[in-house]
C-alpha positions in Angstrom: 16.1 -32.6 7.7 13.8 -31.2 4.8 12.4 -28.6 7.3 16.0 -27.7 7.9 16.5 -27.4 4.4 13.6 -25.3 3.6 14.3 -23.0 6.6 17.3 -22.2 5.4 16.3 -21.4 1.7 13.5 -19.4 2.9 15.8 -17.1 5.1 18.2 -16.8 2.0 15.6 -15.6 -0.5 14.1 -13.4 2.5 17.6 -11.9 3.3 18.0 -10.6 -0.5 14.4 -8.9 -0.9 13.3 -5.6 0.0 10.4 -5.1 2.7 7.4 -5.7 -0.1 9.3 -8.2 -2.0 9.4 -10.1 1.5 5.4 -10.2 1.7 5.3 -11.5 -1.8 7.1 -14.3 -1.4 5.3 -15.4 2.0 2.1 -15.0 -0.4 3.5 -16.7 -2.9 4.8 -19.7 -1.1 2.0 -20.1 0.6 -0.1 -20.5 -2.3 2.1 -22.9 -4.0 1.8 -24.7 -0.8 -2.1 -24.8 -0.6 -1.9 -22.8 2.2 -5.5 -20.4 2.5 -4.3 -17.0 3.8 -6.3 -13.5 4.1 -3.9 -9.7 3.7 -5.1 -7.2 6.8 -4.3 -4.0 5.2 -3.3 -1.2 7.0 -2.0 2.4 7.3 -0.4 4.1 9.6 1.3 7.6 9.1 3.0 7.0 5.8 3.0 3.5 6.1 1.3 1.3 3.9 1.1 -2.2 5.4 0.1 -5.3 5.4 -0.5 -8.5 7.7 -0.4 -12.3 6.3 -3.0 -14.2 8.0 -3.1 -18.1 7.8 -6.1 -19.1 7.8 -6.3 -22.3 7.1 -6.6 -23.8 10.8 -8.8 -21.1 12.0 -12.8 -21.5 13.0 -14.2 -17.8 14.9 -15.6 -20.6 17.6 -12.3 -21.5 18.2 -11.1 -20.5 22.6 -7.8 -22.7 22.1 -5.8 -20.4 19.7 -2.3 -20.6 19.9 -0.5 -17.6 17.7 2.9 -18.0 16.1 4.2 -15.2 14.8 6.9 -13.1 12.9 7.5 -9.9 11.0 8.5 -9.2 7.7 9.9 -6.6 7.5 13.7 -5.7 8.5 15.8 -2.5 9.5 17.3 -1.2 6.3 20.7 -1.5 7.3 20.3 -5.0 9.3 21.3 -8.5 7.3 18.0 -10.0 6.4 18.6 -13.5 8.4 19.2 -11.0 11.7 16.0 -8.9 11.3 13.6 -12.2 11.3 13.9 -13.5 7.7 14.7 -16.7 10.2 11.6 -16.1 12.2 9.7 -15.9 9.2 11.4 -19.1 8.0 10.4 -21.4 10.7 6.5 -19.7 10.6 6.1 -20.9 6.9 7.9 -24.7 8.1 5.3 -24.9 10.6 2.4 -23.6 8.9 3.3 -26.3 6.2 3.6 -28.9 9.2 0.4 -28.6 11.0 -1.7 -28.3 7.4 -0.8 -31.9 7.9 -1.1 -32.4 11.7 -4.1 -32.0 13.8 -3.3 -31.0 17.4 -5.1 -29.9 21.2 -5.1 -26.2 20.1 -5.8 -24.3 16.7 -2.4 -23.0 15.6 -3.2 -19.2 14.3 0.0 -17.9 12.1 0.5 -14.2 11.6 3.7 -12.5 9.7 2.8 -9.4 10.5 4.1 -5.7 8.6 5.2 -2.8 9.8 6.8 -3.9 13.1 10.0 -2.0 12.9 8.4 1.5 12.9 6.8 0.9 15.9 5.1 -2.7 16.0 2.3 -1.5 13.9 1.4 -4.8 12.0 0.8 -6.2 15.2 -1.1 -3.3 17.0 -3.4 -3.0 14.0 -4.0 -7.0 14.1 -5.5 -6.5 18.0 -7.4 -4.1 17.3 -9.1 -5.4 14.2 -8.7 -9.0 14.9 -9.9 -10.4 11.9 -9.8 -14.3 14.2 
């Protein structure tokens, strides 16, 4: 029940922020969790972006990759929890989880930026793979 728990905070202090203040608290969280991550910058049009990268499970070897991802930001007028705060959520529960956990394939988590204005975050992360 602690993921649950966690989940569930995460989505309600996602659901409150603003698009950049949703990318600072992955950051944060992740650091306080001991979590190693890399920012993939990016612009596009007017945009100023960015991509978290978790990096902590990946090796550039690595042909067994699985990705789990989200995006961070939301729709202006959409409630937070309905524009992926909850996606987002369950990425930083399982990113915590398999720091733990070793497993068949390297896990490779991505909250990518930028998705609502055309899935940019994600375009620019294929790309540029930085993985």
């Amino acid at each position: 029940m602690k993921y649950n728990y966690n989940m569930l905070k995460h989505i309600k202090e996602l659901e409150k922020r603003p698009n950049k203040g949703r990318t600072e608290y992955i950051k944060n969280y992740l650091k306080l969790a001991g979590v190693s991550f890399e920012i993939q910058k990016f612009r596009q049009r007017i945009l100023n972006g960015e991509n978290t990268i978790i990096t902590d499970f990946c090796k550039q070897d690595d042909q067994a990759q699985l990705l789990l991802t989200a995006h961070t930001n939301k729709y202006f007028l959409s409630p937070g929890a309905n524009d992926n705060a909850s996606g987002v959520a369950m990425l930083l529960s399982l990113a915590k989880h398999y720091s733990t956990v070793k497993t068949k394939y390297t896990p490779v988590f991505i909250a990518f930026g930028g998705e609502e204005i055309g899935l940019t975050g994600s375009a620019y992360f294929v790309n540029h793979p930085l993985i």
